[in-house]
C-alpha positions in Angstrom: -42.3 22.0 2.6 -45.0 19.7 3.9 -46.4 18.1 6.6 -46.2 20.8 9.3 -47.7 20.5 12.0 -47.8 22.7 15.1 -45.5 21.4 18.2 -46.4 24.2 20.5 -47.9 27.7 20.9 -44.3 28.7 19.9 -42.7 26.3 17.4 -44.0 24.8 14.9 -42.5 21.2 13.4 -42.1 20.2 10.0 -41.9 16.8 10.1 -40.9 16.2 6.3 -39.5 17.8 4.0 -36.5 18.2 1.0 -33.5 19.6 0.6 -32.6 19.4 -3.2 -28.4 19.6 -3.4 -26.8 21.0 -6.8 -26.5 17.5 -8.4 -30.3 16.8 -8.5 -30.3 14.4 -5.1 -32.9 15.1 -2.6 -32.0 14.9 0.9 -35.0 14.3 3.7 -35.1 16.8 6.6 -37.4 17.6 9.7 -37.4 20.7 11.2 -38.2 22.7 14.7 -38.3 26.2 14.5 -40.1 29.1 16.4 -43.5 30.0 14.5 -42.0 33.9 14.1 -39.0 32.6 12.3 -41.1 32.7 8.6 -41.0 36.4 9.8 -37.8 37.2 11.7 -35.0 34.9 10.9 -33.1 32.9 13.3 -29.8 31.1 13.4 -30.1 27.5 12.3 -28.2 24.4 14.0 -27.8 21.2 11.7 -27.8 17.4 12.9 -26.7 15.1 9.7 -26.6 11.5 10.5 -27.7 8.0 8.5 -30.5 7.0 11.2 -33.5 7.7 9.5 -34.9 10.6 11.1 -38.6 9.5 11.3 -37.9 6.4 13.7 -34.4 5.4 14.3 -33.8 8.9 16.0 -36.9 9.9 16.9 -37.6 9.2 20.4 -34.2 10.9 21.2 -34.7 14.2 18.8 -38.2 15.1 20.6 -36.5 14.9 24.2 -33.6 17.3 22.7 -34.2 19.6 19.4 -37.6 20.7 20.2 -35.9 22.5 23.7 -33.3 24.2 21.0 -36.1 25.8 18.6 -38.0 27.1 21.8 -34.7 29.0 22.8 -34.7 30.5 19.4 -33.0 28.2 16.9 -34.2 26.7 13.7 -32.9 22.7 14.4 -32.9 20.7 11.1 -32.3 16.9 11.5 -31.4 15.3 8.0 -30.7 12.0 6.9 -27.2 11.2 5.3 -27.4 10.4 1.0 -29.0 7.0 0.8 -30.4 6.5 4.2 -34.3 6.9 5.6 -36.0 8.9 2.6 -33.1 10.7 1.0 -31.8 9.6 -2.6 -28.9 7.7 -4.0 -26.7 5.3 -1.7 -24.3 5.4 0.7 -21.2 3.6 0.4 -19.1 4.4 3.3 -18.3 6.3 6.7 -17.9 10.0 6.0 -17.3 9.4 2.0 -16.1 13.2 0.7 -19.4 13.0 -1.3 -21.3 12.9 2.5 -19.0 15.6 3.8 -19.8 17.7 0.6 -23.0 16.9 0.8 -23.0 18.5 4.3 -21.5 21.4 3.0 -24.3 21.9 0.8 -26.8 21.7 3.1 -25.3 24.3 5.4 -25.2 26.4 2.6 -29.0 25.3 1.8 -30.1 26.6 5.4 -28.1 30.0 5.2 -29.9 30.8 2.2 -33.2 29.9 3.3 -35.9 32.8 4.8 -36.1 31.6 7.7 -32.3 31.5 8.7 -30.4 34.7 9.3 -27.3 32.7 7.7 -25.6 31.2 11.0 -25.7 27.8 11.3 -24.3 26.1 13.8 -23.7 21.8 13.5 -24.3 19.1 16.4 -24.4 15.6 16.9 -23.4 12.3 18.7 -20.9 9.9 17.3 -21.6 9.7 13.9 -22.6 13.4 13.9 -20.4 14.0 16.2 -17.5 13.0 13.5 -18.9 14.9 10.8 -19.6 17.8 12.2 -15.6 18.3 13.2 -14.5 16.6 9.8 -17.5 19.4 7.6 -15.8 22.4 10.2 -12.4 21.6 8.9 -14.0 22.1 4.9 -15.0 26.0 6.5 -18.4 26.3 4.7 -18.9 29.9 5.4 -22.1 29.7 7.2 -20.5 27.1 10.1 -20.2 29.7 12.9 -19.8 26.8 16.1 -19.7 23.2 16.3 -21.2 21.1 19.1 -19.9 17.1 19.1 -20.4 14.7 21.2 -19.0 11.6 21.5 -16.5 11.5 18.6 -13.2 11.2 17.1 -10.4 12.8 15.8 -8.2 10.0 14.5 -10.6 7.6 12.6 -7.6 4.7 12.9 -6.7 4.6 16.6 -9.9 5.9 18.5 -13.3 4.3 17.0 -14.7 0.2 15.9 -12.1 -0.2 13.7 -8.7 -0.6 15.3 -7.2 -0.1 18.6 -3.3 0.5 19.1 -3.2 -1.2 15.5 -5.3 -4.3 16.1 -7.9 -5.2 15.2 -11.0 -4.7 17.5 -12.6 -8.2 17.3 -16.0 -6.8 19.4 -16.2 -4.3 17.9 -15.1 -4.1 13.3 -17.6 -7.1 12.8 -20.1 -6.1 15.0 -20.3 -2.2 13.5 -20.2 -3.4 9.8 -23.1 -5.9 10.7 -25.3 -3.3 11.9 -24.7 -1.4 9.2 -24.8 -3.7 6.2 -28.8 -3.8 8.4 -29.3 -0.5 9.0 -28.5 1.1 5.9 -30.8 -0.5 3.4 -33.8 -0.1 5.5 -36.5 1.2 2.7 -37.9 4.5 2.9 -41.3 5.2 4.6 -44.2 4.7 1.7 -46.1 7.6 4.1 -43.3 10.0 3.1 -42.1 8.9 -0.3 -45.3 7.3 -1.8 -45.3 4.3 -4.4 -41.6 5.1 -5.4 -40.6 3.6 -1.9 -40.0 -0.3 -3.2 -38.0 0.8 -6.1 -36.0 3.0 -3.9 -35.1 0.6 -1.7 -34.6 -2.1 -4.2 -32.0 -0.3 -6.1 -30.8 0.6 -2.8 -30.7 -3.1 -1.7 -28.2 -3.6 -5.1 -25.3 -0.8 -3.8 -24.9 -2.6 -0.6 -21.4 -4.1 0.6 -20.5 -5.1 4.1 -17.7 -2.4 5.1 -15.8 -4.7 7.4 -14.2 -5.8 3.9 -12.6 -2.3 3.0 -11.8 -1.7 6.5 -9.5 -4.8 6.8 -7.9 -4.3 4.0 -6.7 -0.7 5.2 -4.2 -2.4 8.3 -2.8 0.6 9.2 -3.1 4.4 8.9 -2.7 5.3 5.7 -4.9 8.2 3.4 -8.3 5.3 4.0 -8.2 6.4 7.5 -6.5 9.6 7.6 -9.2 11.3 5.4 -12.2 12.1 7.7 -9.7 12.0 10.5 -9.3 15.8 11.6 -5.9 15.1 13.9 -4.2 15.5 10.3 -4.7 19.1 10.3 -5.9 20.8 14.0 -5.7 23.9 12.1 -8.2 23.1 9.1 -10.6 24.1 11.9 -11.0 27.6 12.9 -14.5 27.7 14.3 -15.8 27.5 17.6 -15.8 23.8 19.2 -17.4 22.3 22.0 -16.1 18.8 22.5 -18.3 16.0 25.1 -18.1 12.7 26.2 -18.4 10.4 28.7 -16.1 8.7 30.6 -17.6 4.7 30.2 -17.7 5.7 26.9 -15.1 5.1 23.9 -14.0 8.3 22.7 -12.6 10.4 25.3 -9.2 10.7 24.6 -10.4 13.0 21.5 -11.9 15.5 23.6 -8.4 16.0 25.2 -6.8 16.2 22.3 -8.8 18.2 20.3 -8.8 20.9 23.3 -4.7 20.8 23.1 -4.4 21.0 19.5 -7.3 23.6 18.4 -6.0 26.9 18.4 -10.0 28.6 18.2 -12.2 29.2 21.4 -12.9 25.3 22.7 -14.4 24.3 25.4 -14.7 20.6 27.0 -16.5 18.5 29.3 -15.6 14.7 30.2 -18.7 13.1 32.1 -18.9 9.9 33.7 -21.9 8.8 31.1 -21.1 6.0 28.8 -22.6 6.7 25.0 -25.9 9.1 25.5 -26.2 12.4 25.5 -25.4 14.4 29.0 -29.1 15.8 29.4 -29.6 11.4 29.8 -26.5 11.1 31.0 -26.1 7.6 32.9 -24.4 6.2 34.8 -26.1 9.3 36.8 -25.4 12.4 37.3 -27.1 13.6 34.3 -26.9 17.3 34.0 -28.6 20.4 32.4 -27.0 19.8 28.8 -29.9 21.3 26.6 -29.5 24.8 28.9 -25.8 24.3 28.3 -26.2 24.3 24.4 -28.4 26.9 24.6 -25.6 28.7 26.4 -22.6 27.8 23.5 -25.0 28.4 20.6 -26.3 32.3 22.1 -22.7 33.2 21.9 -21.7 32.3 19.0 -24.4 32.2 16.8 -26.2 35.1 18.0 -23.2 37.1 20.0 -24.6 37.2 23.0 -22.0 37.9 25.7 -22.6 35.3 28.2 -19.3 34.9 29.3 -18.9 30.9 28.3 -15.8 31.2 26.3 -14.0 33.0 29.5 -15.2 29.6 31.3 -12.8 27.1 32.3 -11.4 24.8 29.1 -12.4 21.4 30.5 -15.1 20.2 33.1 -14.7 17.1 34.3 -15.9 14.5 36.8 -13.4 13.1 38.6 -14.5 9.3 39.3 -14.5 8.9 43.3 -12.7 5.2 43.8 -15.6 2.4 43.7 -15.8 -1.3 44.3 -15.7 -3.2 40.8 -18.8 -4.0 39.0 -20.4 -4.3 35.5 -22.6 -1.3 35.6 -23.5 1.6 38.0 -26.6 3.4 38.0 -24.9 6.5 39.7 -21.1 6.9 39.5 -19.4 9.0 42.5 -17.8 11.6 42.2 -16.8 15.7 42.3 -16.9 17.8 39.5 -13.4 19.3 38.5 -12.1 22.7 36.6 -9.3 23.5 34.5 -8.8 26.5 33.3 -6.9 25.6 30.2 -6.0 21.8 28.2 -2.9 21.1 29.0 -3.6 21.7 32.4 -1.2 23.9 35.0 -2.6 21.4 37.7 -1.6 18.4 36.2 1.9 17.5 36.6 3.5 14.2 34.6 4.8 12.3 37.5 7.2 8.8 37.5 5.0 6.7 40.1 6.9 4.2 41.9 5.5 1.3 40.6 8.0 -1.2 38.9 9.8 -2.5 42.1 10.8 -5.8 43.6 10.3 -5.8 47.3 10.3 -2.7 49.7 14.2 -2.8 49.2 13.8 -2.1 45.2 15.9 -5.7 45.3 17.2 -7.4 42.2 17.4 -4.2 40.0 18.1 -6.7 36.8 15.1 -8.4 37.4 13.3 -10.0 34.3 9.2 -11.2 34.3 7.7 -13.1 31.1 3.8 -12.9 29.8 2.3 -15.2 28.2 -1.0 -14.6 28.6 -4.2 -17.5 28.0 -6.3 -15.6 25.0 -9.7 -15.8 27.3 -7.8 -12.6 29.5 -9.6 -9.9 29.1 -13.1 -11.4 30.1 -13.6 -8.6 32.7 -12.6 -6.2 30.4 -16.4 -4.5 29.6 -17.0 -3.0 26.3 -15.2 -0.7 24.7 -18.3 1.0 23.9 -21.3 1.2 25.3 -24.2 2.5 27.5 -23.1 2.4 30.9 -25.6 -0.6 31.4 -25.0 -3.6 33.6 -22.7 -6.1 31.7 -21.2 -3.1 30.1 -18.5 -1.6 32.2 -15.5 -4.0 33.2 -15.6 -5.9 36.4 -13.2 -6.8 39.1 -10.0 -7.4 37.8 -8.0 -9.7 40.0 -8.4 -12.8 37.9 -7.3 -10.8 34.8 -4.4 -8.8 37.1 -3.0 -12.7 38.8 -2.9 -14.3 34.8 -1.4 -10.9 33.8 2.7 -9.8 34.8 1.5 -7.1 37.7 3.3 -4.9 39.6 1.8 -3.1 42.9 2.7 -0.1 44.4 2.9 -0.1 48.6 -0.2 2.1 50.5 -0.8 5.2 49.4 -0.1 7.7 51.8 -2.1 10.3 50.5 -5.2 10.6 47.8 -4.4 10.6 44.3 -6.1 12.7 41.7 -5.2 11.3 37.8 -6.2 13.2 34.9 -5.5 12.9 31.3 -3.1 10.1 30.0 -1.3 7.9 31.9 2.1 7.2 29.8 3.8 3.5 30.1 7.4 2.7 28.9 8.1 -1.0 28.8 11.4 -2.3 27.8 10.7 -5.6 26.5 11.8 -8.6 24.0 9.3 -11.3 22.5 10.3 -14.8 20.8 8.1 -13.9 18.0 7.9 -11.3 15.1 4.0 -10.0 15.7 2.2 -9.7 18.9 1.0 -7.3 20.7 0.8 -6.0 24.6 -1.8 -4.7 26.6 -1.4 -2.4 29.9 -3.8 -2.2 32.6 -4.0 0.7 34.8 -6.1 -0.5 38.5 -7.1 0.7 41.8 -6.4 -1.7 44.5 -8.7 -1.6 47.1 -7.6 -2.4 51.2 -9.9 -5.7 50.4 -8.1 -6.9 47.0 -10.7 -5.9 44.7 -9.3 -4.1 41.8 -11.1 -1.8 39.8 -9.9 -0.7 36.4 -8.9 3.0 36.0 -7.4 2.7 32.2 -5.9 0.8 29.7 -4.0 0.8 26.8 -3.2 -2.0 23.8 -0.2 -1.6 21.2 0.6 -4.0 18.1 4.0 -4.5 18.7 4.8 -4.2 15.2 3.3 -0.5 15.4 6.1 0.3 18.0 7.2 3.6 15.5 3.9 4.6 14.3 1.3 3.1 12.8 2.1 4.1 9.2 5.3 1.6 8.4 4.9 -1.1 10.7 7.6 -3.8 10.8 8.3 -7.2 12.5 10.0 -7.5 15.9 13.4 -10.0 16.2 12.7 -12.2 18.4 15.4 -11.6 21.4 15.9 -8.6 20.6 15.2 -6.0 23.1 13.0 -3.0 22.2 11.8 0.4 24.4 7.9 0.7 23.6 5.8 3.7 24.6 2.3 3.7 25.5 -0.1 6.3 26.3 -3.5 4.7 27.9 -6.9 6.0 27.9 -7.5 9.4 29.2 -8.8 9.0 32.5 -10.2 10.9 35.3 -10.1 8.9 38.4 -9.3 9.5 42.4 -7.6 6.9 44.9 -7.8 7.1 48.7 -4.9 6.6 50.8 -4.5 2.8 52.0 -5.1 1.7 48.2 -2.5 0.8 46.0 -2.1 1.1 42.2 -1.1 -2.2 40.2 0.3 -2.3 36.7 -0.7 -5.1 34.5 1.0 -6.2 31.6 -0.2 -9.1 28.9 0.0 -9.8 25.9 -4.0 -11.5 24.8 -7.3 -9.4 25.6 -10.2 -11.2 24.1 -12.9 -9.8 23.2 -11.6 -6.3 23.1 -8.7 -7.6 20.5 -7.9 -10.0 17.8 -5.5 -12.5 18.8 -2.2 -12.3 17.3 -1.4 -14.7 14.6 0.5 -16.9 17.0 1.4 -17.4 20.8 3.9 -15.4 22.2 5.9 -14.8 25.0 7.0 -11.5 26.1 10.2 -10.7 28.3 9.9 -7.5 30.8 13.3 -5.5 31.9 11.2 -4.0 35.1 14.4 -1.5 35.8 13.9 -0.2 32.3 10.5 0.3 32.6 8.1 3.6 33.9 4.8 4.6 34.7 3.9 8.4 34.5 1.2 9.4 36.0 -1.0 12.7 35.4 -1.7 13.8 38.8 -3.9 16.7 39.2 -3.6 19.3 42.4 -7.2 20.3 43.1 -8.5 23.8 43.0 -10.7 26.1 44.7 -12.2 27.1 40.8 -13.9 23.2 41.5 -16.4 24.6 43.9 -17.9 27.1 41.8 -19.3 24.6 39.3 -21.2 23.0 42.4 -24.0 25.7 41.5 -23.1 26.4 38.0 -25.9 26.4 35.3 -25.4 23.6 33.7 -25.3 21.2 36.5 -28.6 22.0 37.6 -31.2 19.3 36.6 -31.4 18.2 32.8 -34.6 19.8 30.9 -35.8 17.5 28.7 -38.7 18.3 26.3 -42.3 15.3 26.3 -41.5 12.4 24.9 -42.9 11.9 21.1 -46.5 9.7 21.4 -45.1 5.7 21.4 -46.3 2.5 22.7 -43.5 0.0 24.0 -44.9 -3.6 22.3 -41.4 -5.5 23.8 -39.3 -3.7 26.2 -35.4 -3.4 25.1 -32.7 -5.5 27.0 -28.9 -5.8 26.7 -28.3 -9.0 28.5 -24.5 -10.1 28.3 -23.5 -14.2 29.2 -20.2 -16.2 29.2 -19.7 -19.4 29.6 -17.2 -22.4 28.8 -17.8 -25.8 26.7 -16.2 -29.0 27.6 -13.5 -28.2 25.5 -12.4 -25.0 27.5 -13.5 -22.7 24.9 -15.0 -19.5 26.1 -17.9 -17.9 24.9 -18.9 -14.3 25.1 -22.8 -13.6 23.9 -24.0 -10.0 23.6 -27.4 -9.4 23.1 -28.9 -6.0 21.9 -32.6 -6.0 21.5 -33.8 -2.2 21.2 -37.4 -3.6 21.6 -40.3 -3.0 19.6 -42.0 0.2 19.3 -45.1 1.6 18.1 -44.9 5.3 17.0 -48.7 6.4 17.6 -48.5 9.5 15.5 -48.1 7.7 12.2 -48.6 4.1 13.3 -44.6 3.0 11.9 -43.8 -0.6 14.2 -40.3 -0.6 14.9 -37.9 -3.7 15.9 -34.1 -4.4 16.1 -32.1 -7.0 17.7 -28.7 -7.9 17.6 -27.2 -11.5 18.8 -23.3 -11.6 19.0 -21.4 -14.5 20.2 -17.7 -14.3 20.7 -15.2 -17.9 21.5 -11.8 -18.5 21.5 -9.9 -21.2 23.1 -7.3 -20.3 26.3 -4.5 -21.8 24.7 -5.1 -21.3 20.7 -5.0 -17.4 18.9 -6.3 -19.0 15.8 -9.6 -20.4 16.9 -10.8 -16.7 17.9 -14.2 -16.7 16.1 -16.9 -14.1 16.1 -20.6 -14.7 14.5 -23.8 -12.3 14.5 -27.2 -12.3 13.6 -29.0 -9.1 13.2 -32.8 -8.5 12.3 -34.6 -5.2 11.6 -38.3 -5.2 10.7 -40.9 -2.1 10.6 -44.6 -2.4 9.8 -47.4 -0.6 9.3 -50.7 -1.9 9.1 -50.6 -5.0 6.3 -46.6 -3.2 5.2 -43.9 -5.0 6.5 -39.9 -5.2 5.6 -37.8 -7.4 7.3 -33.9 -7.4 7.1 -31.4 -9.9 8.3 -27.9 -10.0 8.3 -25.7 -12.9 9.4 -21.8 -11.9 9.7 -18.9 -14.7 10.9 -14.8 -13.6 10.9 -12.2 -15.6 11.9 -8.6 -16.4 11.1 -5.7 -18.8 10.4 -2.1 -17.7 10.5 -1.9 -15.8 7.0 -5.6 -14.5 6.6 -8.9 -13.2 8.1 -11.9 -14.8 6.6 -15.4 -12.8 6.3 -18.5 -14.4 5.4 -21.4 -12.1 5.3 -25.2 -12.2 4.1 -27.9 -10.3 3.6 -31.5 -11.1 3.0 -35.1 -8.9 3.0 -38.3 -9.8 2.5 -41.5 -8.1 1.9 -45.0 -9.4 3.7 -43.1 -12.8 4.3 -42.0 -13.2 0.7 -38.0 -13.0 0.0 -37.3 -9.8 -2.2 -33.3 -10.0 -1.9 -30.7 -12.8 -1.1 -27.0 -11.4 -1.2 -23.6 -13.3 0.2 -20.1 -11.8 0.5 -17.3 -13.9 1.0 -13.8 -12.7 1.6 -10.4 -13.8 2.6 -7.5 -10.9 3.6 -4.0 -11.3 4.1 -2.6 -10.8 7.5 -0.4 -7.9 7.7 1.7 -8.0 10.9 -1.1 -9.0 12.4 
């Protein structure tokens, strides 16, 4: 080991240091641990993620890992093969040689002096992922897991696809960062003079990932490795499964909770992608003394009592006026003792009628929707920022087919899935629909409560796809996005049905229109009783205050912003820009300049699927006295009837001068699509 350094009077850092696996690769780790650990051992917990440890996660470990070694836990963050200092190259998401890898390490840390051979595994979406997908391997020193912000089906819930499209903001803009991210070079204060040839043989092994993921169109063994919904039972280990409710993984919480069989335990916030502890939109909570909790039990057996705890937490959204971002969302914290719930009951709402008479039984609506709808969507991802979270929906809701329910008479508490079955036809053989869930307020605003998207081609599964006939009529089932949401009496719940939702999905290959049997079709709603168990949590432990531990020494040189802007040419074609510019930052403890930006512009035309383009730029650049690396990637996708096209670059220089010049280019066949 190396470069300790002493955090406090009771832990001690190591901010560098190797772990050598059985083929001869080094991967690079930094460590918290309590200064007696050399002489008593502790229980170890593992973060293993691709984002250089050193700077790209930096600012967030300090607030978090150093608060888990001072409870008495050796915390080792490591980076992923091929990323920050480790060796060789990474070549994919969750590859098996990764999840081996992880396996290794585990193994690593049990053996080591200072561990007492439990480990324990954490992390946020791409750590949140592995950790589940390395628990389902059983390395036998995995005692818990802790993810946050993850998946269990890599094909329907993540950047890829959604309901078998294609997610147009989301495929291109993921690969992008990546195909930047990845071959960032390692730190010459760590590695030495090896760094350049490192990072020039790591330059060679890169490939812009959007490629292999559009050539896997549906679920096959590409997105069913890694994805743990294959096998619930693989994992036999203790889980503790988190996200937030803006965010764009929560239905795997829910699921993973009714298909485990081990202890589990959930909590569904109403952050968008952070950690609770910085949770936002607020309330933030007590996360760290809430990990502490999970990890005591089960990886040093104390009996606290949290596995007797109710299954799932949850906030339960309090009904809001529509806007892009909150910096508090309202609402109640809610209980259930188990996942499925006893309190939540599947319920046929009322919401498919014609009149107050239920008139016209037979009666028939068409879609046909422009491709801008869906401009109040918000991202499917994100922060919980302003720009982020979907707006009011009325435009969206009066271009869409919509059905309104009367006044409620009473409130309404949904939980879990709401379930749609549409019996439809469409004049073309591929197309999809999309299904919006909304709270009508007594002044006509409509806030979004869920949504869900299906290819229509995927109407069996998303295995074996296959072409509708046109005319011909077809039941479909969708199950939207898990949802915790409560509506007043006096509102009203509309139902929104279209068939274009740009930028969230790739247009189909050609216009459609789509043919609703409203007496054929149902809404089920998952309506939740509420319990006197809620109130207890209003002074439970881990909704007191977050602790977070000093943040690491930085200066802020630019201050981040995420501004988001539409607007319309003279031709009617909408564009979408995203901007993500994380700022620069100085690290003051070894003097590493960090900067990142991301510029994404997204256009379509209202009345033309095929003119759907999407084009970023993305620069990365660190420096260090007279050192500096600069990366740039530029990424385009767009489409005719048959194929997607992918045009992708990548260039770095070195103190101004170019060191690598790469382009990919790339045309896929459309497969129901």
């Amino acid at each position: 080991m190396q470069n300790g350094k002493l955090q406090t009077s009771e832990i001690e850092e190591l901010e560098h240091f190797w772990i050598d696996l059985p083929d001869g690769t080094r991967l690079s780790a930094r460590m918290w641990r309590p200064i007696t650990a050399v002489q008593t051992p502790v229980p170890a917990i593992l973060e293993y993620i691709p984002y250089r440890k050193n700077d790209g996660t930096a600012y967030r470990d300090a607030l978090r890992l150093p608060f888990l070694a001072q409870n008495g836990y050796a915390v080792v963050r490591v980076d992923v093969r091929g990323t920050g200092e480790s060796d060789g190259y990474i070549t994919d998401e969750y590859t098996p040689q990764e999840l081996q890898d992880g396996c290794d390490v585990i193994g690593w840390i049990a053996a080591q002096s200072w561990c007492d051979g439990n480990v324990g595994m954490t992390g946020k979406s791409w750590g949140g992922f592995n950790c589940l997908q390395i628990a389902a391997m059983r390395p036998p020193a995995l005692k818990a897991v802790l993810a946050v912000a993850f998946t269990d089906n890599r094909y329907t819930d993540d950047v890829h696809y959604l309901g078998g499209c294609v997610s147009a903001s989301e495929m291109l803009s993921w690969s992008s960062i990546m195909l930047a991210d990845l071959p960032t070079p390692p730190d010459p204060r760590l590695v030495g003079d090896e760094w350049r040839e490192k990072w020039l043989a790591r330059l060679e092994q890169q490939t812009p990932w959007v490629e292999r993921w559009l050539d896997h169109q549906t679920f096959d063994a590409y997105w069913q490795h890694g994805s743990v919904c294959v096998d619930y039972d693989a994992i036999e280990i203790p889980v503790y499964a988190v996200c937030g409710l803006s965010d764009g993984y929560p239905n795997s919480v829910l699921r993973v909770l009714e298909n485990l069989k081990g202890p589990r335990k959930g909590l569904l916030g109403p952050w968008g992608h952070v950690y609770p502890a910085q949770g936002y939109p607020e309330p933030a909570i007590g996360f760290l003394q809430e990990s502490v909790r999970w990890w005591d039990r089960w990886l040093k057996q104390k009996p606290n009592g949290i596995e007797n705890e109710p299954m799932l937490t949850t906030w339960m959204l309090d009904s809001v006026p529509p806007q892009s971002g909150y910096d508090e969302r309202l609402g109640r914290w809610v209980a259930d003792e188990n996942w499925p719930s006893a309190a939540v009951e599947l319920v046929d709402y009322a919401v498919f009628k014609d009149g107050p008479n239920d008139q016209d039984k037979f009666w028939t609506g068409t879609v046909s929707s422009p491709q801008t709808l869906g401009k109040d969507g918000g991202q499917w991802w994100g922060y919980g920022k302003t720009g982020q979270l979907p707006g009011d929906q009325q435009g969206a809701d009066e271009a869409s087919l919509s059905f309104t329910s009367d006044h409620l008479e009473a409130p309404l508490d949904i939980l879990g899935f709401p379930e749609v079955t549409l019996r439809l036809t469409s004049d073309r053989p591929t197309g999809f629909v999309a299904v919006r869930l909304c709270d009508v307020r007594p002044d006509g605003e409509s806030t979004l409560i869920s949504y869900g998207v299906l290819n229509l081609t995927h109407r069996d599964g998303h295995e074996s796809p296959r072409p509708m006939v046109p005319g011909e009529q077809v039941e479909v089932k969708l199950k939207l996005n898990a949802t915790a949401y409560s509506l007043p009496e006096q509102h009203r719940l509309r139902l929104s049905i279209s068939n274009a939702y740009w930028p969230l999905v790739w247009p189909a290959a050609e216009s459609s229109t789509l043919t609703i049997f409203r007496y054929d079709c149902k809404l089920h709603l998952p309506l939740r009783e509420p319990q006197d168990r809620d109130l207890d949590f209003l002074e439970a432990e881990p909704f007191d205050p977050a602790e977070l531990c000093p943040e690491i020494p930085h200066e802020v040189l630019r201050p981040a912003s995420h501004p988001r802007e539409w607007e319309t040419d003279l031709r009617g074609r909408l564009f979408y820009t995203r901007t993500d510019d994380e700022g620069r930052i100085k690290y003051l403890d070894h003097g590493l300049e960090t900067d990142a930006k991301a510029v994404e512009v997204y256009s379509v035309l209202p009345d033309d699927p095929l003119s759907a383009r999407v084009e970023i730029n993305h620069t990365e650049e660190y420096q260090r006295g007279d050192w500096q690396v600069l990366i740039r990637t530029k990424s385009r996708m767009f489409c005719d009837k048959e194929f997607f096209y992918l045009e992708n670059r990548l260039q770095t220089f070195e103190n101004g001068e170019a060191v690598f010049d790469k382009s990919w280019e790339k045309k896929i066949r459309r497969y129901l699509l």
